[in-house]
C-alpha positions in Angstrom: 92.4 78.3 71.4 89.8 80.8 73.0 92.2 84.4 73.8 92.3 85.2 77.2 89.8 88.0 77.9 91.7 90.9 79.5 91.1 92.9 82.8 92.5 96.7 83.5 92.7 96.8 87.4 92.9 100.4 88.7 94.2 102.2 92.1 95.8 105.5 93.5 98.1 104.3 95.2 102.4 103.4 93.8 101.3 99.4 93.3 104.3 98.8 95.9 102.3 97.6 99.1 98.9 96.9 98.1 98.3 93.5 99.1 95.0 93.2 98.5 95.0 94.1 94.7 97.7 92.3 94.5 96.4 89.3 95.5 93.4 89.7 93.0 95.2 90.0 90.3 97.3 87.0 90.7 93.9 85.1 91.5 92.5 86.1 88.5 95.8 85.2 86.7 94.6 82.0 87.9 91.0 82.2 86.7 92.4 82.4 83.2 92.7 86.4 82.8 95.5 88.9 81.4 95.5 91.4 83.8 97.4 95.2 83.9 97.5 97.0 87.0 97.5 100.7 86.8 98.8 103.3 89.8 101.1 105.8 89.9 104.4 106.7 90.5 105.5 108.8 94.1 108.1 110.4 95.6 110.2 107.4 97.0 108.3 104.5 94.9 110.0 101.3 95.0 110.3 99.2 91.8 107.7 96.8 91.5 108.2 92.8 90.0 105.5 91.4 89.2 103.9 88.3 86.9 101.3 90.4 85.4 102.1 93.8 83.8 101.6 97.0 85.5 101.9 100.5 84.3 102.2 103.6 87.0 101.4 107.2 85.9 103.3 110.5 86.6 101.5 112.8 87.6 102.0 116.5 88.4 99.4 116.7 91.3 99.8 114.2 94.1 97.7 114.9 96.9 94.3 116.7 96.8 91.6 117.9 94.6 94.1 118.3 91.8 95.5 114.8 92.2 92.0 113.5 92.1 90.8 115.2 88.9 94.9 114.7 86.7 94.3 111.0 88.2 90.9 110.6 86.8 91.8 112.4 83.6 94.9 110.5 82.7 93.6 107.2 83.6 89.9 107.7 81.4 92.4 108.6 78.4 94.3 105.4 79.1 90.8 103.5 79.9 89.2 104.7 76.4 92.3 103.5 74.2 93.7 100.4 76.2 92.8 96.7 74.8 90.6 95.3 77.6 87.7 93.5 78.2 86.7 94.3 81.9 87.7 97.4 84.1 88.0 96.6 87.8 88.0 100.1 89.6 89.0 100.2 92.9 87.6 102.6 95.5 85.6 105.7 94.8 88.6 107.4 93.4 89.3 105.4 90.7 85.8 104.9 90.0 84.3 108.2 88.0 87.2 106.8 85.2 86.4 103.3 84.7 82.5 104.2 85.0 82.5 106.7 82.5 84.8 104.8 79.9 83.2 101.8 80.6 79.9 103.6 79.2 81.8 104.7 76.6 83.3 101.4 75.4 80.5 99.2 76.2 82.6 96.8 78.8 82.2 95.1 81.8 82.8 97.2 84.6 83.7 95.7 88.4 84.0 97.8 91.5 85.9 96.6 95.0 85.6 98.7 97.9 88.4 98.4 100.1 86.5 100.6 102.4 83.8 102.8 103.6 85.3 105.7 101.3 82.8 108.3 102.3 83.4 108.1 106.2 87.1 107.9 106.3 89.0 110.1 108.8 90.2 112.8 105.9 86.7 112.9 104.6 84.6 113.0 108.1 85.8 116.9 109.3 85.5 118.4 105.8 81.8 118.4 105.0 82.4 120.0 101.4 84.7 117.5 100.0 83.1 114.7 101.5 79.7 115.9 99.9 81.3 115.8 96.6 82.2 112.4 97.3 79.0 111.3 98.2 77.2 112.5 95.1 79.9 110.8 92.6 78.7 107.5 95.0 75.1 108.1 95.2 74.9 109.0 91.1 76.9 105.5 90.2 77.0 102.5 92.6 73.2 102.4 92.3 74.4 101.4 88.4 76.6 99.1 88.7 75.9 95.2 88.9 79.3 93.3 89.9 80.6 95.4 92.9 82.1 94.0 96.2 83.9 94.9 99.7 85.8 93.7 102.6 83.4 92.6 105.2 79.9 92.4 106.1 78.9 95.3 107.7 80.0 97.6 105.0 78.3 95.4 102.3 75.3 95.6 104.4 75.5 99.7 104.2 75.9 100.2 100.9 73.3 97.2 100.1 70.4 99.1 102.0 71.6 102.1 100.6 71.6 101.5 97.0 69.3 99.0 96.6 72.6 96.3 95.0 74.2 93.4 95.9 77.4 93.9 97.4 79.7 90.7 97.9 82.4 89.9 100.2 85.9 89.5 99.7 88.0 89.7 103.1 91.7 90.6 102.8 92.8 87.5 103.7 96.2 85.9 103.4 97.0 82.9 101.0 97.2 79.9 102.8 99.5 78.1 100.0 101.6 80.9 100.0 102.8 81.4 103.5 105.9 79.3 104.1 108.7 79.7 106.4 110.4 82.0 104.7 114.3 82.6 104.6 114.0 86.7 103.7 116.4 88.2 105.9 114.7 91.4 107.6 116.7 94.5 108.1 116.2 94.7 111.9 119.3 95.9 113.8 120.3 92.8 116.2 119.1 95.1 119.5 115.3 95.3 117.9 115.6 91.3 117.3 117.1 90.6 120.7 113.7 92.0 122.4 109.9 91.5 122.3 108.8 93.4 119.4 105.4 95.2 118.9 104.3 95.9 115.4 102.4 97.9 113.7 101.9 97.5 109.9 100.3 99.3 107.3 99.2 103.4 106.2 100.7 104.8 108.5 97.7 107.1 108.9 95.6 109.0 111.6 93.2 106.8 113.6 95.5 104.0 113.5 96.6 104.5 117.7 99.7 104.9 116.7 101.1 107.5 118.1 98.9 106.1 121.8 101.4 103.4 121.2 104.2 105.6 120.9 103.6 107.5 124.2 102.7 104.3 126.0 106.4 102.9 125.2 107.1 105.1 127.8 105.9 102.3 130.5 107.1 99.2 128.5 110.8 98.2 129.0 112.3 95.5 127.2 110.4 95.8 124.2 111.0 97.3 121.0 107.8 99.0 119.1 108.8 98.4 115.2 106.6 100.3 112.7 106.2 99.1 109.1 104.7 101.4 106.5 104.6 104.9 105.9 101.3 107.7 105.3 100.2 111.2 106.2 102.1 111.2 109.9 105.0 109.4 109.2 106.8 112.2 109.6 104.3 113.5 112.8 105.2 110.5 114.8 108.7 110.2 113.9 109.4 113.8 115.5 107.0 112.7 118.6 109.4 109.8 119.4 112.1 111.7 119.0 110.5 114.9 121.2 109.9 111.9 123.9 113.3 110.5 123.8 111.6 107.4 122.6 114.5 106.6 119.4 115.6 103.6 121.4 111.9 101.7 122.0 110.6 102.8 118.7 111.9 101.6 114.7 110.7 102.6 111.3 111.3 100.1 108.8 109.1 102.8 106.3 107.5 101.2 103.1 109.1 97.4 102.7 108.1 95.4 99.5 105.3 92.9 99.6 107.5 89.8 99.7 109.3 90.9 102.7 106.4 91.6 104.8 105.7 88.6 106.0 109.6 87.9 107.3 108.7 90.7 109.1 105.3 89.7 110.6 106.4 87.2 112.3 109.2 88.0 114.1 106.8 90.1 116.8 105.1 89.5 119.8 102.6 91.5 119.2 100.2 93.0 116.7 98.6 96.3 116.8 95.1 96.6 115.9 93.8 100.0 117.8 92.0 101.7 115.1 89.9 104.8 116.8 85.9 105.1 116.5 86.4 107.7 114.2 84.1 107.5 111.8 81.9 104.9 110.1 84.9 103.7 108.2 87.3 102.8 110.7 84.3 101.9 112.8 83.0 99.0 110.4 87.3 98.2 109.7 88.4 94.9 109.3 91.9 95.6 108.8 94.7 93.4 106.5 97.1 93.6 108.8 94.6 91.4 111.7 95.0 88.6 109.3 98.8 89.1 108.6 99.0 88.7 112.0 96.7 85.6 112.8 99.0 84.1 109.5 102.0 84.9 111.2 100.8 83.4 114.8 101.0 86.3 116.4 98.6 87.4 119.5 97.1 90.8 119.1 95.6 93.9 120.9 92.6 95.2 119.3 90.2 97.7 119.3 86.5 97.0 120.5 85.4 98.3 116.8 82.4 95.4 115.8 84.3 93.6 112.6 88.0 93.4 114.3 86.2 92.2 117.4 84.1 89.2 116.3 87.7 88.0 114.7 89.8 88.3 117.8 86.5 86.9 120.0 85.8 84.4 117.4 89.1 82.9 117.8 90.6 84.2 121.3 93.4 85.1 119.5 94.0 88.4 122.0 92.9 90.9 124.3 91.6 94.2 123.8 92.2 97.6 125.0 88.9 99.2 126.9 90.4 103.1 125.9 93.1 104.6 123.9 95.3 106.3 127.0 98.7 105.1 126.6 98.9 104.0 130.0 96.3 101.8 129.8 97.4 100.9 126.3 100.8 99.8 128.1 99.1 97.9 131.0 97.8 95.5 128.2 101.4 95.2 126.3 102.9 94.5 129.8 100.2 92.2 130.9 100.4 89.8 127.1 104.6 90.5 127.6 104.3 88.4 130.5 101.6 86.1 130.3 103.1 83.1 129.2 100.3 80.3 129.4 98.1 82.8 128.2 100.4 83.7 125.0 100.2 79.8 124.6 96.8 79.7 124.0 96.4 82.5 122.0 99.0 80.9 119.4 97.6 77.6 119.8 94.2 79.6 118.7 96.0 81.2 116.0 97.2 77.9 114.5 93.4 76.9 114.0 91.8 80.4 112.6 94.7 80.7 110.4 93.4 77.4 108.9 90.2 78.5 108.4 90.8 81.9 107.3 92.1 81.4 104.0 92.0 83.7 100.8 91.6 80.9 98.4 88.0 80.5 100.1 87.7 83.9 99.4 88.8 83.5 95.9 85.1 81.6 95.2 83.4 84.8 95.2 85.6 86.5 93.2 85.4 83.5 90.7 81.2 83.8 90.8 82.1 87.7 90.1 84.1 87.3 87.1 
């Protein structure tokens, strides 16, 4: 009997909510693969379950150039002793690791960019840091032969750029796995009893958030539920509480993987404003638009080129034209009481949520591996 060749799967982030590695890893369970996913362990972390094995480092850095460079450190160490076949780095900042002890070692190295690293919002207004950045991309993607991303137009970037051959693999929900699922969520009775917006996911800047916080001010009768935590989760918790705003606005924080869903699709609406701030958020095509279409729920989108040939594609929902929060509240009103047209949108949902399945996506990552 042939051993199952190993795979090392690598990420900043505490394992908890990362859906898309998650789902990876469990497809390439599936492809025949022992897999270990490494993170690290944060203030707050929530125990993780899992059917693969997983190992989080502590870390006396966690946020800036120091995190970087004890992350990168402690996870080479672990790279250059670990039984594994194939490294599977994820994101830039994982990557100068599993290149360099993939050199080292002789193995297989895979790289999946969850985004445009180099253009995000934290990188954009600090031309020093993101320069750094650019050089560890520009000195090792052009090396590397398995490598693939989210969507197309970031594929198409870094193709043109490097001269390689980017895939695609969209974050896209498992069909088999969505079910109607019996996961009580821990939404007081008053949330539950209204129509619910929701946002899901980092709770980050350039998300419109906090646009959707203000613009609560014009919506009655509706309860705006965040799910997730990031950089201004504590920001926009003290704006809805400077606006008086405690009654229309709920933070669930960081909720396990399995729960998520329960909690999808109990809204009415889905938040997908992401700001043109930056190539990276420009180019997004966010998980949480397909969490929504899964969970057959209309949405309100940005104009941003990926996220709108998704919502066109499928008239699935309506867009907002600017980022004011009154305008931003004209459109929750208008889809709050627009029955027939809520109709159709979930009718529409039903059919792209057929279509857009990740075991299709699963075929590329089979060719990959």
């Amino acid at each position: 009997m042939n051993k199952k060749q190993k795979i090392i799967i690598s990420v900043t982030n505490d394992l908890v909510a990362d859906n898309r590695v998650h789902k990876v890893a469990s497809s390439l369970i599936k492809l025949g693969f022992e897999i270990v996913l490494v993170g690290r362990v944060i203030k707050g972390s929530l125990p993780i379950n899992r059917d693969y094995k997983t190992k989080r480092f502590k870390l006396l850095f966690n946020k800036g150039a120091m995190f970087y460079a004890c992350y990168n450190i402690r996870l080479f160490l672990f790279l250059l002793f670990a039984k594994a076949d194939i490294f599977l780095s994820n994101d830039l900042d994982t990557l100068p690791a599993n290149f360099t002890a993939s050199k080292i070692r002789k193995k297989k190295l895979v790289y999946d960019s969850h985004e445009y690293f180099t253009e995000v919002p934290e990188l954009v207004n600090r031309p020093n840091i993101k320069r750094i950045w650019e050089n560890i991309e520009k000195r090792i993607l052009p090396k590397l032969k398995n490598t693939y991303t989210v969507c197309n137009s970031i594929s198409e970037i870094y193709n043109k750029k490097y001269n390689i051959n980017m895939k695609v693999v969209r974050n896209i929900p498992k069909c088999s796995e969505i079910t109607e699922e019996k996961i009580k969520t821990n939404l007081p009775k008053d949330i539950i009893d209204k129509k619910i917006i929701i946002y899901q996911g980092a709770v980050n800047v350039g998300r419109g958030i906090e646009q959707v916080i203000k613009a609560m001010q014009y919506v009655e009768n509706a309860k705006f539920v965040i799910v997730g935590n990031g950089d201004i989760f504590d920001d926009i918790k003290k704006l809805t509480s400077d606006l008086k705003l405690n009654d229309k606005v709920y933070f669930t924080g960081k909720i396990p993987l399995n729960e998520l869903f329960a909690y999808t699709q109990k809204a009415d609406i889905g938040i997908s404003i992401e700001e043109n701030i930056g190539l990276n958020y420009y180019y997004a095509l966010p998980n949480k638009l397909f969490d929504y279409i899964r969970a057959n729920v209309p949405i309100i989108a940005s104009h941003l080129p990926e996220i709108e040939n998704i919502v066109t594609t499928y008239n699935i929902g309506c867009f907002i034209e600017n980022h004011k929060p009154e305008h931003i509240a004209e459109k929750i009103n208008l889809m709050l009481n627009s029955p027939e047209k809520v109709q159709l949108w979930k009718n529409n949902l039903k059919k792209a949520s057929a279509e857009l399945c990740w075991e299709n996506e699963e075929k590329v990552l089979e060719e990959i591996f």
